[in-house]
Legacy VTK file of the C-alpha trace (Angstrom):
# vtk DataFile Version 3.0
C-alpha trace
ASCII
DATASET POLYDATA
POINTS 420 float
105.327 63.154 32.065
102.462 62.839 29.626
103.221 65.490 27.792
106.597 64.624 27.264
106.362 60.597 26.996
106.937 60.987 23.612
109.703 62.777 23.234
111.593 60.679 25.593
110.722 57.623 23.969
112.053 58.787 20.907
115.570 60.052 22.805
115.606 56.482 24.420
114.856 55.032 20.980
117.796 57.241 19.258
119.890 56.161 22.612
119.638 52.322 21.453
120.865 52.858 17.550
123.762 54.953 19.046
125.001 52.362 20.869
125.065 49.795 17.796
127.378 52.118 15.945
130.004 50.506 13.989
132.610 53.323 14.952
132.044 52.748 18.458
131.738 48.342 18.685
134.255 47.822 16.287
137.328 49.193 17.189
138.196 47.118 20.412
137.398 43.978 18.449
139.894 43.959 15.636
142.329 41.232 15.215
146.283 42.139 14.529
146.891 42.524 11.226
149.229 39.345 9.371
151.937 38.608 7.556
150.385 38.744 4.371
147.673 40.813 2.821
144.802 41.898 4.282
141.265 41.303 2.381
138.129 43.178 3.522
134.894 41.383 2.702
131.556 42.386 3.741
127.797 42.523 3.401
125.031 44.257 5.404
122.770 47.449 6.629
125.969 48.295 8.723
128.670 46.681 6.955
130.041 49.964 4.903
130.192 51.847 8.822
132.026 48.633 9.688
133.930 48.784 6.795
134.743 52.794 7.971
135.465 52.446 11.086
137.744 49.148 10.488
139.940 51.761 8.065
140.004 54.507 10.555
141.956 51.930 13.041
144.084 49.572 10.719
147.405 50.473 9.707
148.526 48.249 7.754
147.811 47.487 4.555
144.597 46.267 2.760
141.913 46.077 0.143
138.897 44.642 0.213
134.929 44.811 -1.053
131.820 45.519 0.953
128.405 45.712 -0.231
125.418 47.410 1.774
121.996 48.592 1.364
120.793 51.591 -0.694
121.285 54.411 0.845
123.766 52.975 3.746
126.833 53.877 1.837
129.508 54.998 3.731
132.711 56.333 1.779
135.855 54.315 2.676
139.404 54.935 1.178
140.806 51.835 0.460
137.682 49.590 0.553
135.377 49.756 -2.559
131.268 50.159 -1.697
129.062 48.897 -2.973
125.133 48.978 -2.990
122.065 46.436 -3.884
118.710 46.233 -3.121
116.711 44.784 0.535
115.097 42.776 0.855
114.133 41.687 -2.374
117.390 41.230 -3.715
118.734 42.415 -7.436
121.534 41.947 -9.774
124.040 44.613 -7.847
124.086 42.272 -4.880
124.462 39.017 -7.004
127.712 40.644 -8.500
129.194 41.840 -5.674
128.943 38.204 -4.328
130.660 36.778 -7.396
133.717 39.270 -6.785
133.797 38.766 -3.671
134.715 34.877 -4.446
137.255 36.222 -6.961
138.588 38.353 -4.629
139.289 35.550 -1.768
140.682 32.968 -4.343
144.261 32.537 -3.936
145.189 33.211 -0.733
147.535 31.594 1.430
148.081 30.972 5.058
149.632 33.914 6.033
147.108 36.588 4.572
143.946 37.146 6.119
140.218 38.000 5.748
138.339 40.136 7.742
134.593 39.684 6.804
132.361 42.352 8.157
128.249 41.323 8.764
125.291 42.491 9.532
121.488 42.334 9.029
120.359 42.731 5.497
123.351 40.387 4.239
121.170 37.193 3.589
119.559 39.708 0.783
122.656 41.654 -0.275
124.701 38.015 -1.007
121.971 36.914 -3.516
124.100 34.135 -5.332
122.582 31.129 -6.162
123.302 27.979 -5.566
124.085 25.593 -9.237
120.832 25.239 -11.196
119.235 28.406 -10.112
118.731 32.124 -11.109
118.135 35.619 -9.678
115.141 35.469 -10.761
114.409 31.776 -8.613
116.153 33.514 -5.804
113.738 36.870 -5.743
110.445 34.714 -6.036
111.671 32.679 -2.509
112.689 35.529 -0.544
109.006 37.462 -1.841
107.259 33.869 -0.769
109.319 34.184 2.094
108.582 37.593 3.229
104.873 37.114 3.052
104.553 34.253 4.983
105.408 34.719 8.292
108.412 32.555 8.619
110.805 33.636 11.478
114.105 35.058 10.463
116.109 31.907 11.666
113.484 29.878 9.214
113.910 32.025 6.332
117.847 32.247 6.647
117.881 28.001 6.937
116.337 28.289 3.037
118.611 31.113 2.185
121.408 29.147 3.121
120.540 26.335 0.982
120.010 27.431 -1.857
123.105 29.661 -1.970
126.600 29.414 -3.563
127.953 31.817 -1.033
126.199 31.591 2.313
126.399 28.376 5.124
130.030 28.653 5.250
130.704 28.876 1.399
132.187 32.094 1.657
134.967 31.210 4.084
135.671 27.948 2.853
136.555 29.837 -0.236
139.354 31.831 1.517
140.596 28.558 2.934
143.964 28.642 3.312
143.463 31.814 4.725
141.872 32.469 8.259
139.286 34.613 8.623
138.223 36.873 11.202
134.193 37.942 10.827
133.199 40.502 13.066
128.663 40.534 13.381
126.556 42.928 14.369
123.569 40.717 15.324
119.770 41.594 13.912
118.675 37.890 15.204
116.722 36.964 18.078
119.684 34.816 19.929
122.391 35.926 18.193
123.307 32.820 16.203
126.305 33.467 13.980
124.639 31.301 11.347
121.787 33.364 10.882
123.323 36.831 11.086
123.979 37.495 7.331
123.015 33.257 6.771
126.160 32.505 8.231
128.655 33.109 5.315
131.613 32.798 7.302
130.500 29.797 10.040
129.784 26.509 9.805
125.665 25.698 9.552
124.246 22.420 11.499
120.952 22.747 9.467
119.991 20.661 6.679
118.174 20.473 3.562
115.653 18.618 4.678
115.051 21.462 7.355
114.571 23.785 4.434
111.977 21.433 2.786
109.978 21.079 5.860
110.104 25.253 6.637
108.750 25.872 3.086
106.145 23.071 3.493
105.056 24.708 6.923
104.155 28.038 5.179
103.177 26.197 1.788
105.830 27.997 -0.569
106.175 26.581 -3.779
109.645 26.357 -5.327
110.860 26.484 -8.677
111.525 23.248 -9.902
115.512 23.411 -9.636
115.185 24.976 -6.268
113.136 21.873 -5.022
115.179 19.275 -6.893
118.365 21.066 -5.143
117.001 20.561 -1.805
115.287 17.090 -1.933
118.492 15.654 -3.283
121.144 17.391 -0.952
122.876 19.045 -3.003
122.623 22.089 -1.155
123.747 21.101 1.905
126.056 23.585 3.810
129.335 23.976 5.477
129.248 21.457 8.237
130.538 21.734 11.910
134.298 19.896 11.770
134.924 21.157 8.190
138.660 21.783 8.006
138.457 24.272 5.392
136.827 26.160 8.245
139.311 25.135 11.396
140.823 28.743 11.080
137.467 30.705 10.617
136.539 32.830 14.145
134.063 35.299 15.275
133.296 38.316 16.945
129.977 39.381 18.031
130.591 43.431 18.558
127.132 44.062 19.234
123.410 42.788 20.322
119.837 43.832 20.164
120.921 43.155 24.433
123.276 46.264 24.209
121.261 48.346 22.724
118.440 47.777 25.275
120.980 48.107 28.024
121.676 51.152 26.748
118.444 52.643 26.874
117.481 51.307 30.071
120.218 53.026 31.401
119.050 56.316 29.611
116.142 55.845 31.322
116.958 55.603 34.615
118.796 58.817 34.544
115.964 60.204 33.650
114.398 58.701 36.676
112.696 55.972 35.289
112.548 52.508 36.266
113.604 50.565 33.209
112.482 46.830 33.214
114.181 44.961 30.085
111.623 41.837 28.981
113.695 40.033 26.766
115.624 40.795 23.647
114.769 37.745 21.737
110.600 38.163 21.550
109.062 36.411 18.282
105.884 35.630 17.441
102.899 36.997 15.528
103.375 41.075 15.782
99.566 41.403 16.514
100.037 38.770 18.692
102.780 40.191 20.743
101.144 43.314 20.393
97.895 41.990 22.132
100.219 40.076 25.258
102.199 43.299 25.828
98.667 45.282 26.017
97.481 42.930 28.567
101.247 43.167 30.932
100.532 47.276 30.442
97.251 47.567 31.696
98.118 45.077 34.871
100.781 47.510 35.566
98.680 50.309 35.418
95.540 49.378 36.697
97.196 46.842 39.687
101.127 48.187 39.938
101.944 44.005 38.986
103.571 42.809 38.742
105.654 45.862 38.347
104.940 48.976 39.866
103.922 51.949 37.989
105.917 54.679 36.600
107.772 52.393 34.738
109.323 51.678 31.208
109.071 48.216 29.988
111.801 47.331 27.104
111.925 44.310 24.381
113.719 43.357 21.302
113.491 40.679 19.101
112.113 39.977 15.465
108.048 39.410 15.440
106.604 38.673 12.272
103.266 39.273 9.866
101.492 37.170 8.071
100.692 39.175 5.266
96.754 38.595 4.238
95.778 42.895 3.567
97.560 45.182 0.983
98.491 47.458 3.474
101.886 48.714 3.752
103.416 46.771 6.874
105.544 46.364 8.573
105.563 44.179 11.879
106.684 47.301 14.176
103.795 49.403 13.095
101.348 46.160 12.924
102.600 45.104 16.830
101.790 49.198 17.866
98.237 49.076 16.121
96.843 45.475 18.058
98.907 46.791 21.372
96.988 50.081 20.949
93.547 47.904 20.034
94.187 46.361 23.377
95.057 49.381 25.002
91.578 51.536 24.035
93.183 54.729 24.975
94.363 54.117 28.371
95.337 57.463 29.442
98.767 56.369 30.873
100.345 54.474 28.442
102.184 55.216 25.551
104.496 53.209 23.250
107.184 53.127 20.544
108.186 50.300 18.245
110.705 51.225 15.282
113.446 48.486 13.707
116.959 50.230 14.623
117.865 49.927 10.827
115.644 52.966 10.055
113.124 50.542 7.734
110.307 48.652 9.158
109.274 46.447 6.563
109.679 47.455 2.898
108.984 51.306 3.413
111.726 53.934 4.651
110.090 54.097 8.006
111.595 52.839 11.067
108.714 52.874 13.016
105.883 54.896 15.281
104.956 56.473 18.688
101.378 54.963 20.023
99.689 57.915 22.091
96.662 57.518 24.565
94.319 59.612 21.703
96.259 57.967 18.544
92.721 55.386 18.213
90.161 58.794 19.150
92.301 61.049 16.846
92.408 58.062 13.830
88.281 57.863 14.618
88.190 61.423 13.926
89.779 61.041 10.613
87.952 58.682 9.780
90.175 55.790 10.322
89.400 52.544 11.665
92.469 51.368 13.878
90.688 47.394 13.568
90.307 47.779 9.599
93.687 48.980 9.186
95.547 46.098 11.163
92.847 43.407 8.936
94.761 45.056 6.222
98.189 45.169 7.096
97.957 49.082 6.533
100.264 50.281 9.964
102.135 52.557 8.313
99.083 54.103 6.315
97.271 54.669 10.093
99.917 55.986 11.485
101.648 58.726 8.929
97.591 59.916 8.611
98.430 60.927 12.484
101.832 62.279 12.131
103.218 59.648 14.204
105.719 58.115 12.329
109.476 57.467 13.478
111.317 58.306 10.113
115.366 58.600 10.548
116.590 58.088 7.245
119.982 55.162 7.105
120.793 54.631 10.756
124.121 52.507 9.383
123.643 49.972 11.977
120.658 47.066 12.533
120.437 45.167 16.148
116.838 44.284 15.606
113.703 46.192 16.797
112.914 48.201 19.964
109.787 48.313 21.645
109.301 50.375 24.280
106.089 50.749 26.649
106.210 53.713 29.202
103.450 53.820 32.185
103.238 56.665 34.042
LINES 1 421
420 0 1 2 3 4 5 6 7 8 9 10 11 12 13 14 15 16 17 18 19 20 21 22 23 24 25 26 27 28 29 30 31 32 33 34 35 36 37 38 39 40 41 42 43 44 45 46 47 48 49 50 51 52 53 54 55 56 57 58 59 60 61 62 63 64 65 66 67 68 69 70 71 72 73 74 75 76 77 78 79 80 81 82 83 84 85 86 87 88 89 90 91 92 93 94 95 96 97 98 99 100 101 102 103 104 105 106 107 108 109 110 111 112 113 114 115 116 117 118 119 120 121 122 123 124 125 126 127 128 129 130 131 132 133 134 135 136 137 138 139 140 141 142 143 144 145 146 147 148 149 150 151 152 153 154 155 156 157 158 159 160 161 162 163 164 165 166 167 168 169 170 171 172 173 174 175 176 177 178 179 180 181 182 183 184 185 186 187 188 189 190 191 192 193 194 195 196 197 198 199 200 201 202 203 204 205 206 207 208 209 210 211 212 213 214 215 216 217 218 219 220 221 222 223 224 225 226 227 228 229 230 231 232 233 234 235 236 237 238 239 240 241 242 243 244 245 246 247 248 249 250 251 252 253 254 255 256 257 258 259 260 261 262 263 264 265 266 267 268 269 270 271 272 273 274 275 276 277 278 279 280 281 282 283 284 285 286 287 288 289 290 291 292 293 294 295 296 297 298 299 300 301 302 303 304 305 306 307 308 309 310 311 312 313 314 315 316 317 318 319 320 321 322 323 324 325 326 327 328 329 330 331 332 333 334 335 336 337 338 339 340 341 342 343 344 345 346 347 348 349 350 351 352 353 354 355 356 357 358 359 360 361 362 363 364 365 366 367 368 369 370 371 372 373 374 375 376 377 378 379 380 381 382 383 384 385 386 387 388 389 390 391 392 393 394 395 396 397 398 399 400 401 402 403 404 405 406 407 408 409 410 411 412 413 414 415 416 417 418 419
């Protein structure tokens, strides 16, 4: 199986996104169309595939505006596409939020919206909140980025200091109900942080927000902190009857995909063991627990016996401190293969399902046994390049990468650990 570890993990891997695409969650969850019109609104990596797939099954009617990644276009007939930048977000994105506001103004009771979400919409909804700018918005989600904040805390500060997110965006269409259908790229699968919660009431405060960006010691921009410390940005609030016809549909998890590949895997006559699809933490961190559950296996057969595939989702995070290029799949393979020091039967992939891990067009990597003796021989240290941040450097020097190009879909990241 050595030989061909591998290549399996990247089937199983490939298995996983399959499973989150929009054509095949979507379908079975749409509502009946209304009375009225029909208004398509959406943001996200997966959103234009949502926005595809939601065409290829509705027959009545409608119109509507979706706005997606670079690169994740997907052409639609009757709903427009658009693209902005992720994660750093840009002008494109802050426009398409402003029509999308235009777009749901006016409706009545017996129209309805069908908002389509999905990871990368917290970045692709860029408008700010009264008193701020792009510019304001762009040096938060940078401060953000670096810091190590979880995705739940960064999406609490996106949502306020937004004019769109927190339940902005649905309260807009009020009369109108809305239906939001969410691919989920959160550990937990909280509507509010999928996208920051345009379309759902948000619990969380301002003062939440203030004591997340004191935590990681992020400065704000004046207006941004004068927002926040006098409540002014508060979100839509549970109870809010602009919001009493707003509903949800989760269509799929980073739990799904996992479940898929585990069953991939045992019909390839592998024990699959899933470990949790909500993992967080420090990647290198994560990296260096996993290492130590791997060798017990293999060295003890506990607490699981050996051959076996051990499975996990979830968002981990990196404090950045190098100038490497990232990201926190790549950094969680280089301190699980630190810990690992070649073992001979254990190899690993870690890739984010949306095809990017981090800021580079890389979803991930395949650890071998030799990837450490084979990066010495380069002359690569494995411990110098995870002080720097640098996972993606060590890894494309090997060949090693995962690169897929767009997968259209984001449920989070897959790790997968196979002991033979």
């Amino acid at each position: 199986m050595r030989t061909a570890a591998p290549d399996l993990l990247r089937r199983l891997f490939a298995v996983a996104v399959g499973a989150a695409q929009a054509g095949a969650c979507v379908p079975s969850h749409l509502p009946q169309p209304p009375r009225g019109r029909t208004v398509v609104i959406g943001a996200g990596k997966a959103s234009a595939a949502m926005a595809r797939a939601l065409e290829d099954h509705w027959t009545a009617p409608l119109s509507g505006l979706v706005v997606t990644r670079h690169g994740y276009a997907v052409p639609c007939d009757r709903i427009e596409i658009v693209t902005a930048s992720h994660p750093v977000p840009d002008a494109a994105g802050l426009q398409a939020a402003q029509r999308m506001l235009r777009l749901v103004a006016g409706l009545g009771p017996e129209d309805l919206v069908v908002a389509l979400l999905s990871g990368g919409g917290s970045a692709l909804l860029p408008l700010p909140a009264a008193g701020l700018t792009l510019a304001d918005k762009q040096s938060i989600s940078r401060g953000l980025l670096r810091s190590g904040a979880t995705i739940s805390e960064m999406n609490c500060v996106r949502r306020h200091l937004s004019a769109i997110k927190g339940g902005r965006l649905a309260a807009a269409c009020h009369p109108a109900p809305v239906f939001s259908l969410l691919i989920s790229d959160v550990p937990g699968d909280g509507p509010v942080d999928i996208a920051s919660g345009p379309t759902v009431a948000d619990p969380s405060t301002c003062a939440d927000a203030l004591r997340i960006l004191a935590r990681y010691r992020i400065t704000l921009p004046f207006a941004a902190q004068s927002l926040l410390e006098s409540g002014a940005g508060e979100s839509i609030k549970p109870g809010d009857p602009r919001l009493a016809r707003a509903e949800y549909r989760i269509v799929a998890t980073p739990q799904s995909a996992l479940e898929a590949a585990a069953a991939a895997a045992r019909l390839a006559g592998l024990e699959a063991h899933i470990l949790g699809d909500a993992l967080e933490g420090e990647a290198r961190e994560v990296g260096r627990m996993m290492a130590g559950i791997a060798l017990q296996i293999a060295k003890r057969d506990q607490p699981l016996r050996a051959p076996c595939l051990l499975l996990s989702g979830g968002e981990t995070t990196v404090t950045v401190r190098g100038s490497g290029r990232g990201g926190r799949n790549v950094e969680f393979l280089l301190a699980l293969g630190l810990g690992l020091q070649g073992h001979a039967r254990i190899h690993a992939l870690a890739a984010d399902t949306d095809g990017v891990d981090g800021q580079e067009e890389i979803a991930g990597a395949v650890l071998r046994p030799d990837s450490l003796a084979r990066a010495q021989a380069l002359g690569i240290s494995a411990r110098a390049m995870l002080d720097d941040n640098d996972g993606h450097g060590f890894f494309l020097a090997l060949g090693d990468s995962v690169i897929t190009g767009p997968t259209l879909t984001n449920v989070n990241d897959f790790r997968a650990i196979l002991i033979d």
